[in-house]
C-alpha positions as CSV (number, residue, x, y, z in Angstrom):
1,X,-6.8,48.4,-59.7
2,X,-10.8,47.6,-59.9
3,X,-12.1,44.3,-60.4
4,X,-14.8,45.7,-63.0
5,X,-11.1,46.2,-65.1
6,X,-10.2,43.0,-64.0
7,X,-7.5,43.0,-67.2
8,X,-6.1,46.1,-67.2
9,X,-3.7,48.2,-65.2
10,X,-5.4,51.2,-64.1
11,X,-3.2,54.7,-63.9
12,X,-5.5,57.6,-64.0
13,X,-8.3,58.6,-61.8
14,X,-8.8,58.3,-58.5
15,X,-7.0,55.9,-56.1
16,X,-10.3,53.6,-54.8
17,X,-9.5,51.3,-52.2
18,X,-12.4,48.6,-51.0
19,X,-15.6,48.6,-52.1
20,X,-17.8,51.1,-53.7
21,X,-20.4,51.4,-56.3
22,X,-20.9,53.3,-59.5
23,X,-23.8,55.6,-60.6
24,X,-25.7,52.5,-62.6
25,X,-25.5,50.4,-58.6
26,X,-22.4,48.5,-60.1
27,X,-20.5,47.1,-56.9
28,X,-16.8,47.1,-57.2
29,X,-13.1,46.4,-55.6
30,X,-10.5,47.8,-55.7
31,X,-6.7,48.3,-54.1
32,X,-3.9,50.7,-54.9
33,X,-0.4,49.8,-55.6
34,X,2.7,52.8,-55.0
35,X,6.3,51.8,-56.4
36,X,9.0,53.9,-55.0
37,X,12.7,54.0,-56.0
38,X,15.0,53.0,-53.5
39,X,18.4,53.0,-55.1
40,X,19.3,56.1,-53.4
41,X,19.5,53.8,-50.2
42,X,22.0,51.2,-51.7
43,X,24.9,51.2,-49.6
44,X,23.2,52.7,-46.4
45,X,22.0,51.3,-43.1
46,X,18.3,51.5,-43.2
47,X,16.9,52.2,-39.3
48,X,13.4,53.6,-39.8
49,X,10.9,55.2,-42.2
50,X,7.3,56.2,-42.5
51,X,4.9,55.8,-45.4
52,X,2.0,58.4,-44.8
53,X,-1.2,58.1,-46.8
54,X,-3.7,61.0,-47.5
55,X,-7.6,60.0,-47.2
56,X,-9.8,62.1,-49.3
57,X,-12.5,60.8,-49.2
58,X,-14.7,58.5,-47.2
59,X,-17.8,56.4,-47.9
60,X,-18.9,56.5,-44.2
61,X,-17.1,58.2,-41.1
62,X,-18.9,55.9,-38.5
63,X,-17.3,53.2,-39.9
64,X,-13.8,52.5,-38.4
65,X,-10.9,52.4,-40.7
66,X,-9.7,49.1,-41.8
67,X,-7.2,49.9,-44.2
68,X,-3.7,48.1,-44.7
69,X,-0.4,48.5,-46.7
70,X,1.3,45.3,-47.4
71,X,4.6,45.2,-49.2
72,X,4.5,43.3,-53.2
73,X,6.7,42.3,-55.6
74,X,5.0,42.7,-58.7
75,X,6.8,40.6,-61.4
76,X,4.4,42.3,-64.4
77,X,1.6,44.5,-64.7
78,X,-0.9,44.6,-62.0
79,X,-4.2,44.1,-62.1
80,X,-7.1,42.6,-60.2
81,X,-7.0,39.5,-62.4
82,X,-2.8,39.3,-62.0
83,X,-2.2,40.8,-58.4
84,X,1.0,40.4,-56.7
85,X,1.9,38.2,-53.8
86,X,1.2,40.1,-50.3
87,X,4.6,39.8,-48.5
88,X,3.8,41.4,-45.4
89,X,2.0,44.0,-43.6
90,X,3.3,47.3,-42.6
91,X,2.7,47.9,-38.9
92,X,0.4,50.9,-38.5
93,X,2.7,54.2,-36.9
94,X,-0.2,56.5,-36.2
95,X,-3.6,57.1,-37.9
96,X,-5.3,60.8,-37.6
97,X,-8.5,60.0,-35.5
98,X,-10.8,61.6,-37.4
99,X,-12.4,60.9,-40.3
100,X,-10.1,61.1,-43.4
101,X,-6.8,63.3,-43.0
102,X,-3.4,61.1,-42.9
103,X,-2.1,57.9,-41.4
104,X,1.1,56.4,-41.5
105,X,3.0,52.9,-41.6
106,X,6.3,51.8,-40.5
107,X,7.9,51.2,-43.6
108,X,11.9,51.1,-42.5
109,X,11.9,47.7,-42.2
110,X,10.6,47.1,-45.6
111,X,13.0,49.4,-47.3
112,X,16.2,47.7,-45.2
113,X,15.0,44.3,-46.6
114,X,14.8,45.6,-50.4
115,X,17.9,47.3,-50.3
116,X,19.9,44.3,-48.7
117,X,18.0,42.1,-51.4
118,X,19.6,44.6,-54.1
119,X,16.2,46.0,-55.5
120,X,15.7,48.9,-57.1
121,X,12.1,49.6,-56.3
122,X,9.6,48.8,-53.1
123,X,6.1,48.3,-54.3
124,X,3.7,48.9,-51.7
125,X,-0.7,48.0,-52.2
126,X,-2.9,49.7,-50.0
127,X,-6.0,47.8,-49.5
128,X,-9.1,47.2,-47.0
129,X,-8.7,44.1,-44.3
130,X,-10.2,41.2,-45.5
131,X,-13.1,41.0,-42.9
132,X,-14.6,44.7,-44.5
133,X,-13.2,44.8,-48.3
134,X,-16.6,44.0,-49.8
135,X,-18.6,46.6,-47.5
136,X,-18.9,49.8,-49.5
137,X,-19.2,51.2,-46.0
138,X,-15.0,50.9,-45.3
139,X,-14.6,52.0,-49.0
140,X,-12.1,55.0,-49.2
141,X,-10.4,57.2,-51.7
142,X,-6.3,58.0,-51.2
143,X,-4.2,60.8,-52.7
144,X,-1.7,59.5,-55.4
145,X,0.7,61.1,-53.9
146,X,1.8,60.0,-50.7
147,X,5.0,60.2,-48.9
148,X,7.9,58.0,-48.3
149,X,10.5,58.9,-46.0
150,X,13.1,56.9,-44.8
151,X,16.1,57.2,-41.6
152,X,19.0,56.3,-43.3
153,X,22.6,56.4,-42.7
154,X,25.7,56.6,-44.7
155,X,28.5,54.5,-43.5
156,X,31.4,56.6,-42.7
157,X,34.8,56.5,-45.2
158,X,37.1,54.5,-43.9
159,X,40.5,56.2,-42.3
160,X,42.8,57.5,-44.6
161,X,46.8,58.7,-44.5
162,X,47.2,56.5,-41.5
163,X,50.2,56.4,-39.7
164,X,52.4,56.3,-36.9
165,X,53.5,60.2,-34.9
166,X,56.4,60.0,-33.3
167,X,57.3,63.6,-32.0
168,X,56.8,65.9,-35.1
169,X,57.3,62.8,-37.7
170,X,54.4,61.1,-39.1
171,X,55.3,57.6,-40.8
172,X,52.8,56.2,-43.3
173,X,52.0,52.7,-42.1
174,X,53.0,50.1,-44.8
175,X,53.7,46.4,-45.7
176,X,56.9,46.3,-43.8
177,X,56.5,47.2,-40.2
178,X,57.6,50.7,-38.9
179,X,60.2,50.9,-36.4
180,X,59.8,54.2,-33.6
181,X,62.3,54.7,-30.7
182,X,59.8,56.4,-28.4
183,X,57.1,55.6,-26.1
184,X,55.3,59.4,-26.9
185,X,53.6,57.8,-30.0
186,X,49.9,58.8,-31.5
187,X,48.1,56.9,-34.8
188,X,47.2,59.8,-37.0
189,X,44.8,60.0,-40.1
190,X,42.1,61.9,-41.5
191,X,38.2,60.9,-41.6
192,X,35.4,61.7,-43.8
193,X,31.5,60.9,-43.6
194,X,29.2,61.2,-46.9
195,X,26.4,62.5,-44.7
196,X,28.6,65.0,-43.0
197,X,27.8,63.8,-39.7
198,X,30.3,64.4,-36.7
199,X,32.3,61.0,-36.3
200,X,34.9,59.3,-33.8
201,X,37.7,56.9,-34.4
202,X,38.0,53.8,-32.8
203,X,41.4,52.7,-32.7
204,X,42.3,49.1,-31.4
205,X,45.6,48.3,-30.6
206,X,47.0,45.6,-29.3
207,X,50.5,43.3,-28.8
208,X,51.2,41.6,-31.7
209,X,52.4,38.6,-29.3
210,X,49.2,38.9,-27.2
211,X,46.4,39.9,-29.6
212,X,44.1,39.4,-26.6
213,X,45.3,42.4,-24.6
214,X,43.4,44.3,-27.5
215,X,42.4,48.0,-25.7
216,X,39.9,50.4,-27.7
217,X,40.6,53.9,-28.0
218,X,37.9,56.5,-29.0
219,X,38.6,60.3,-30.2
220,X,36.5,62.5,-31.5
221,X,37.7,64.8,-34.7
222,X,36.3,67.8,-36.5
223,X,34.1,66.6,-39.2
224,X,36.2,65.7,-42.2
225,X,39.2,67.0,-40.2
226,X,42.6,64.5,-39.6
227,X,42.6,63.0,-36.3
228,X,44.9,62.0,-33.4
229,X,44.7,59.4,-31.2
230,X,47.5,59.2,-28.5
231,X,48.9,55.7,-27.4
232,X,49.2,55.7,-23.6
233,X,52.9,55.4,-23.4
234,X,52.6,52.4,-20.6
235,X,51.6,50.0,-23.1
236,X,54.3,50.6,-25.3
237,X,57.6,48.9,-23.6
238,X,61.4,48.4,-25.5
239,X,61.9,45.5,-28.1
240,X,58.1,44.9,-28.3
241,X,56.0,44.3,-31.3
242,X,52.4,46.2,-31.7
243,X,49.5,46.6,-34.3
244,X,46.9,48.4,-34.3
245,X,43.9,49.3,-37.0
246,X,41.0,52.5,-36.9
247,X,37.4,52.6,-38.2
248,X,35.2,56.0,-38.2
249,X,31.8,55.3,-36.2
250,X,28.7,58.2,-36.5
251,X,26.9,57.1,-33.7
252,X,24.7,54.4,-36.3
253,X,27.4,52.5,-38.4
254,X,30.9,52.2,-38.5
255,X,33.4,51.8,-41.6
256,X,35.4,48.8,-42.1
257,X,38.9,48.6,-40.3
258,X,41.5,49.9,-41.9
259,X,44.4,48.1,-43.0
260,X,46.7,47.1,-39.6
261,X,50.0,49.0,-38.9
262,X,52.5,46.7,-37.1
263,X,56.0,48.4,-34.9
264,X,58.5,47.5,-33.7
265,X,60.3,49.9,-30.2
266,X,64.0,50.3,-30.2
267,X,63.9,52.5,-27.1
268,X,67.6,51.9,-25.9
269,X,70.4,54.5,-27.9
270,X,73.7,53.1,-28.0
271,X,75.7,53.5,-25.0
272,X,79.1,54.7,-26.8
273,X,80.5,57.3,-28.8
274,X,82.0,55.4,-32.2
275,X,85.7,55.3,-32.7
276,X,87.6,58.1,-35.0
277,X,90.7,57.3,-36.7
278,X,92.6,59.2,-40.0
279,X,96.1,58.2,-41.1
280,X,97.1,61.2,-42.2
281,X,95.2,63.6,-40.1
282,X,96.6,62.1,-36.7
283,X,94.9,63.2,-33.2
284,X,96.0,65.4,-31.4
285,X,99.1,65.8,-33.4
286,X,100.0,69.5,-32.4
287,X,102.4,71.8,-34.4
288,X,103.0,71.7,-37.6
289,X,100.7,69.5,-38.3
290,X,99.4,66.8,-40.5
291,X,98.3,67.5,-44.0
292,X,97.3,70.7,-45.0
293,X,94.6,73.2,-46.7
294,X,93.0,71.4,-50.0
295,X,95.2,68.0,-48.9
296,X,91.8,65.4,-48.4
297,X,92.2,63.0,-45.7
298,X,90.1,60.1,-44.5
299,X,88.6,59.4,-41.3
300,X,87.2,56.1,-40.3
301,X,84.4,56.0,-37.8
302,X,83.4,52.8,-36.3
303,X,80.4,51.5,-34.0
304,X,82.9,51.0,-30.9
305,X,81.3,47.5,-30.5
306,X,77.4,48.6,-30.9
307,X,75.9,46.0,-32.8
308,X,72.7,48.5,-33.7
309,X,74.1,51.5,-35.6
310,X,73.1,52.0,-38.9
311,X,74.6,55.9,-39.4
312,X,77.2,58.0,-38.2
313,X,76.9,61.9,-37.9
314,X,79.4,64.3,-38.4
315,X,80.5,67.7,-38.1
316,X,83.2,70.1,-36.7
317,X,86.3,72.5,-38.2
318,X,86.2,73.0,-41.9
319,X,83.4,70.5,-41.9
320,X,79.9,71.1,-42.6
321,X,77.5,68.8,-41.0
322,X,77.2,65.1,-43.0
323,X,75.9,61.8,-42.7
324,X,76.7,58.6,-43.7
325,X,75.4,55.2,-43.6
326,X,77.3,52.5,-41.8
327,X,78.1,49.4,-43.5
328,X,78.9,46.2,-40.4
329,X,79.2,49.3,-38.1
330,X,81.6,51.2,-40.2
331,X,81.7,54.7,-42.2
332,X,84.6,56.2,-43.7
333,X,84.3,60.4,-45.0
334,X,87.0,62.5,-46.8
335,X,87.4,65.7,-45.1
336,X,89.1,68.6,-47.4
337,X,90.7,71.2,-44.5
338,X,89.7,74.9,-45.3
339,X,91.9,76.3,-42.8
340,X,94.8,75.7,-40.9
341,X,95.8,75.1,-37.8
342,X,94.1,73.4,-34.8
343,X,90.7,71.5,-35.3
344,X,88.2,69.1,-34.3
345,X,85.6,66.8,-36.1
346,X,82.8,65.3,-33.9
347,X,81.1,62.3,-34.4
348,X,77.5,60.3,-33.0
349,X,76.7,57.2,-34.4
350,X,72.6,56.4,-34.7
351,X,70.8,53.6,-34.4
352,X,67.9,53.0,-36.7
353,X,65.3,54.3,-34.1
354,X,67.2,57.4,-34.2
355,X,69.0,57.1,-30.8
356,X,72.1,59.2,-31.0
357,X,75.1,57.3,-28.5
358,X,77.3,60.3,-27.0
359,X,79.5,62.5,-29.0
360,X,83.4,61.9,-29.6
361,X,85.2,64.6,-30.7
362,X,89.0,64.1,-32.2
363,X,91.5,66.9,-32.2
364,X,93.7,67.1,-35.0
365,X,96.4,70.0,-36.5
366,X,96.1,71.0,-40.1
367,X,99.4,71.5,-41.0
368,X,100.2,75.4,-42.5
369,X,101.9,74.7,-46.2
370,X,102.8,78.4,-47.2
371,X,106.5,79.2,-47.7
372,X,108.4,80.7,-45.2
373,X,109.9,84.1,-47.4
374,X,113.0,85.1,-46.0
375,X,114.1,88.9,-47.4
376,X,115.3,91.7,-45.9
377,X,112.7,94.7,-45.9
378,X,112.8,98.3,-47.3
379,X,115.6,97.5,-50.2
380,X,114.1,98.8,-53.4
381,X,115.1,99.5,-57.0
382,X,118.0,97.1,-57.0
383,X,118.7,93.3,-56.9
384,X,118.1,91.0,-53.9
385,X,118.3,87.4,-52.5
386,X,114.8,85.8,-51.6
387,X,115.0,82.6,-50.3
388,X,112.3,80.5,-49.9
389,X,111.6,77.7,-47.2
390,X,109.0,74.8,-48.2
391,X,106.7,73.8,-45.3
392,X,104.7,71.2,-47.5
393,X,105.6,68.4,-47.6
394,X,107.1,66.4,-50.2
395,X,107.6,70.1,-52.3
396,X,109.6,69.6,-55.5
397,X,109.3,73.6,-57.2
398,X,108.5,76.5,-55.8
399,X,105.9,79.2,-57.6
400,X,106.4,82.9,-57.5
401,X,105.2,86.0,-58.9
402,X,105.5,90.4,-58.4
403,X,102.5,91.2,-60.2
404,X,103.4,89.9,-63.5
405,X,104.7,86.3,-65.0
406,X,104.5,83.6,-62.9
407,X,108.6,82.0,-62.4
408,X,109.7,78.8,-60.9
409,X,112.4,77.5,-59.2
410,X,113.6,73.6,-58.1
411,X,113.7,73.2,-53.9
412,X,116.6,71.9,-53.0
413,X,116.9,68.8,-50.9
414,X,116.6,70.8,-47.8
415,X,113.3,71.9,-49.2
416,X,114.7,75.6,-50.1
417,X,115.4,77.4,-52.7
418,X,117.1,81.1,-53.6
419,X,116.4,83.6,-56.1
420,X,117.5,87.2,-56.9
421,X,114.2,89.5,-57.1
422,X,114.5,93.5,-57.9
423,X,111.9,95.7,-56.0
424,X,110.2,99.1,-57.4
425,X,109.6,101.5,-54.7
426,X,106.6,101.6,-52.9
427,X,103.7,101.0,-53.5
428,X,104.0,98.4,-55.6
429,X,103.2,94.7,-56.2
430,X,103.2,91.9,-53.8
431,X,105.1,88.9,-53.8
432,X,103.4,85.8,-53.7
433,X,104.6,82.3,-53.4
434,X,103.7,78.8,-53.1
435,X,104.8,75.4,-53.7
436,X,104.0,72.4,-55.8
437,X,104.4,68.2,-55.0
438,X,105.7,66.0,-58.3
439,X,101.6,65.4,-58.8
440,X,101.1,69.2,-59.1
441,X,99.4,69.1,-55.3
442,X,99.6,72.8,-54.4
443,X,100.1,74.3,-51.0
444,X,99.1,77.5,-49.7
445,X,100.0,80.9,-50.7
446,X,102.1,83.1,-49.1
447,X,102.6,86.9,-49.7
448,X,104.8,90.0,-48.8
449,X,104.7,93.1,-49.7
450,X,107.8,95.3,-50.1
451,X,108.6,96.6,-46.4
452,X,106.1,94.1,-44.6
453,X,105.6,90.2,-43.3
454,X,104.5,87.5,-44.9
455,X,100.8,87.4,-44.6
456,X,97.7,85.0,-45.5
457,X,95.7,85.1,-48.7
């Protein structure tokens, strides 16, 4: 800007600051104005900077330098006739002591104020003081090129995949608060930093009934790497109510909180084994037994008086392990026997922290429902009696078969029934037999072969 130009906005030539003359003794002013973007800093915390000028040239090296920077607004195009308001004066840094080379200005200030303002740009006009802008002796010329840097920081993301470790289970915090049934309890997430700085997490937690026994917790993560933050188990205590939140910190900002996680401790399990009952499969019923192989029965399970159990587990012979939720303490499970004989089927009820109560365990005999055959051995190649002997109950027809069609035969009341059968002589086909109810319910099947015992299949 000159004020021989006073009209114009001047872009090429030298940058001229203060006073000077021109080869016909012409005396003239002048100041230069720099306009840097600053967008990249939107969103940052702004804690220093440094705009250093280049001198290169000076009218007289005995005069001491007297030149400013002052931060403008311009609101048009500058010129000496239409020059921007002077804001404020950038505090010099350091200046080189000799005459020309570089000097520099705090600018960080300046740049945290446009950036919280939401401008783009920060203009800055380099000028002589006032006292010496008319003495050509002060006059100096600058590089249109000078440099800009700024201390920035990033804020760090705030903490994501937060939730609550218990043991080896990580529960996502939520609307609804979480429910854990151990003092051994960490808040677990992950972190992340746009300037991929180290962080820590700060996590604050606290009594919901008591917000002011707030404690801080710090932990420091691998860059971009989950974290844990362990909650010292004497703050946690049974039936009590806690939040707690966590921010990332870089060591110059922090991120905002992140959304609070409220639980709740259960840390009592239920002091009794539940209750076991089955109509048909009786305890401890002992030989012959109750049922039978394929016959489903049910068994009830209650809470034995627990008022917190929401599930029962289950297991035991012929059972795989199951679950099943309790509805006002109560469960009820069909167990299909797979084998006969003597058996057991154990049963925990849970609570919803997942306390198991002790283990009851009821002993029960699975009735054996293949026919008794009664023949008498090592007759073959002409006609015998067989009789056959029910042990289901409630039979109505026995089934039999040597290796070819499949014959029936009414039980009698007694539950037995005799037929004439013709062996071949050995070897040769097995006999197998087994019974039926009125609803078709079949038992188990027996078999002999022609000089043996009845066996298993």
């Amino acid at each position: 800007m000159d004020s021989r130009q006073p009209h114009a906005t001047v872009t090429e030539g030298d940058a001229r600051v203060g006073a000077w003359r021109d080869e016909h003794g012409k005396h003239h002013l002048g100041k230069a104005y720099f306009t840097f973007d600053v967008t990249r800093f939107a969103g940052t915390s702004v804690f220093g900077g440094s705009f250093v000028l280049t001198e290169e040239s000076v009218a007289d090296c005995t005069a001491p330098r007297a030149t400013e920077v002052w931060v403008v607004t311009p609101e048009g195009p500058v010129t000496w006739a239409a020059q921007p308001e002077e804001r404020g004066q950038l505090p010099v840094r350091d200046s080189s002591p000799t005459c020309g080379g570089r000097s520099g200005w705090d600018v960080g200030p300046a740049v945290a104020e446009a950036v919280a303002a939401g401008r783009d740009t920060l203009t800055l006009s380099v000028r002589i003081s006032d006292a010496h802008q008319g003495d050509v002796a002060f006059g100096r010329t600058v590089a249109v090129d000078p440099w800009l840097t700024v201390d920035y920081d990033t804020p760090p993301g705030v903490p994501t995949g937060v939730s609550l470790r218990s043991g080896s289970r990580d529960t996502p915090c939520g609307a609804e608060p979480l429910l854990t049934g151990s003092r051994a309890l960490s808040v677990v997430g992950r972190v992340s930093d746009p300037d991929g700085t180290w962080v820590s997490t700060r996590t604050a937690f606290w009594p919901v009934a008591d917000p002011s026994a707030r404690v801080e917790l710090v932990t420091s993560p691998e860059p971009g790497g989950p974290f844990i933050q362990p909650i010292p188990a004497e703050l946690v205590e049974h039936g009590g109510a806690y939040a707690f939140e966590v921010r990332a910190e870089d060591g110059h900002t922090a991120s905002a909180w992140s959304a609070t996680c409220v639980f709740t401790t259960d840390l009592i399990a239920p002091d009794r084994a539940p209750t076991v009952t089955s109509d048909l499969y009786r305890e401890s019923s002992g030989h012959p037994g109750d049922g039978g192989v394929g016959v489903p029965g049910e068994f009830t399970f209650t809470a034995n008086g627990v008022a917190d159990v929401v599930r029962f587990e289950y297991w035991g012979t012929n059972v795989p392990h199951g679950a099943v939720n309790a509805v006002d303490g109560t469960a009820t499970v069909t167990v299909t026997p797979t084998r006969d004989g003597p058996g057991h089927l154990s049963v925990v009820s849970l609570d919803a922290a997942g306390h198991r109560s002790p283990e009851r365990i009821y002993q029960h005999w699975v009735r054996d429902t293949r026919p008794t055959v009664e023949a008498p051995f090592g007759i073959f190649g002409e006609p015998f009696a067989v009789t056959f002997r029910a042990n289901q109950e409630n039979a109505k027809t026995v089934h039999y078969t040597v290796g070819g069609d499949i014959l029936t035969a009414p039980l009698a009341e007694d539950g037995t029934a005799v037929v004439e059968l013709e062996f071949p002589a050995p070897p040769g086909p097995v006999l197998r037999a087994w019974t039926t109810t009125a609803d078709g319910t079949a038992s188990q099947v027996a078999a002999l072969d022609f000089a043996g015992p009845v066996e298993e299949l």
